[in-house]
C-alpha positions in Angstrom: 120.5 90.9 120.3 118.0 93.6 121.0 116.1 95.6 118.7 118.3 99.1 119.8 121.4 96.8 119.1 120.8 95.4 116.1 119.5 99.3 114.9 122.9 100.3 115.9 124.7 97.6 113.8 122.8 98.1 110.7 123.8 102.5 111.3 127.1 101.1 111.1 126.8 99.4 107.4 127.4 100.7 103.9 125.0 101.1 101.3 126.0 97.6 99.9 126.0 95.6 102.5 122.7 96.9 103.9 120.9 96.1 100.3 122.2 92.4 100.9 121.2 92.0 104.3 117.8 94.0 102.5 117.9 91.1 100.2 118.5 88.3 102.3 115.6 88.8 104.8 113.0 89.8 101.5 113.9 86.3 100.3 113.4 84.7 103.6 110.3 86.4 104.1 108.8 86.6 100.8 110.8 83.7 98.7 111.1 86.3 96.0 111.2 90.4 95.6 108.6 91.9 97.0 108.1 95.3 95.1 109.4 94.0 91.8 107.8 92.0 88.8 108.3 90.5 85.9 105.6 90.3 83.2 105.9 89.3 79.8 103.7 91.9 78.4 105.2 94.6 80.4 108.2 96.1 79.1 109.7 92.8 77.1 109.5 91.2 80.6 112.1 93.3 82.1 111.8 93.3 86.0 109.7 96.4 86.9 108.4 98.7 90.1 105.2 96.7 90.8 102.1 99.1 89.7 104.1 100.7 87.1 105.6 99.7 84.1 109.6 101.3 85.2 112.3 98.7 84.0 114.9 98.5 87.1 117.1 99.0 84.3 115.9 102.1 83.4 116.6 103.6 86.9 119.5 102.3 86.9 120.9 103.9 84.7 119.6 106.8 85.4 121.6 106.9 88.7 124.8 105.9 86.7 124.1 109.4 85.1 124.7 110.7 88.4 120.5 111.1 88.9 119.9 111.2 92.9 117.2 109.7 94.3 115.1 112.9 94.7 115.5 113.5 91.2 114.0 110.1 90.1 110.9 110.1 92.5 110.3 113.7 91.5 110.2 112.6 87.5 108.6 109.9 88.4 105.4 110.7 91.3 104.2 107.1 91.0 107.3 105.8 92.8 107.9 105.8 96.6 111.2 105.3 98.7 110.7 102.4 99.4 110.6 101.1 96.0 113.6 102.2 95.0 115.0 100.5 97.9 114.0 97.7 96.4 115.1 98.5 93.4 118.8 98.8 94.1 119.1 95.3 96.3 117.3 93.7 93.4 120.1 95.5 90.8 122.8 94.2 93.4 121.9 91.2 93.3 121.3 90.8 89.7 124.4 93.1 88.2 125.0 91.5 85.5 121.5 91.2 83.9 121.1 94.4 84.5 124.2 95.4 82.9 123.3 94.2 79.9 119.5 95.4 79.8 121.5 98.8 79.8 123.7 97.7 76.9 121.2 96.3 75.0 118.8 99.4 75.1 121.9 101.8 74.6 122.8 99.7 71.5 118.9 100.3 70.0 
């Protein structure tokens, strides 16, 4: 398959099935997400934007408020497009931990 060809194939994808595909080649390339982190001493240990200290949790949920993406780079500057591509294969592939980071925060 050529490079137009396969461009044309992946036009012709939903949202969810293009953040799997995302996910699929970031683990074959990388062998974990690139863009995202973990640290214990950042934010409980909650997977975060790499150079920041944003939960995936927390923009989660903000787009289950009905926040577009436009909205959450411009409240937060330090975030690019590309991470919040990241972001949203990471959240799909990972649902249900991020489900109940949400729960869990609401409940506090």
């Amino acid at each position: 398959m050529t490079p137009s060809e396969l461009e044309a194939e992946l036009a012709g994808l939903d949202r969810a099935r293009k953040a799997e595909l995302l996910k699929r080649l970031a683990e074959e390339l990388v062998g974990e997400w690139p863009g995202i982190e973990s640290d214990p001493a950042v934010a409980g240990g909650a997977p975060c934007i790499v150079r920041t200290r944003i939960p995936l949790w927390v923009l989660e949920s903000y787009r289950r408020q009905g926040w577009t993406e436009a909205r959450i780079l411009a409240n937060y500057p330090t975030l690019r497009a590309a991470d919040l591509v990241q972001a949203w294969a990471y959240i799909a592939a990972h649902r249900e931990a991020i489900d109940a980071a949400i729960e869990e925060n609401e409940a506090a």
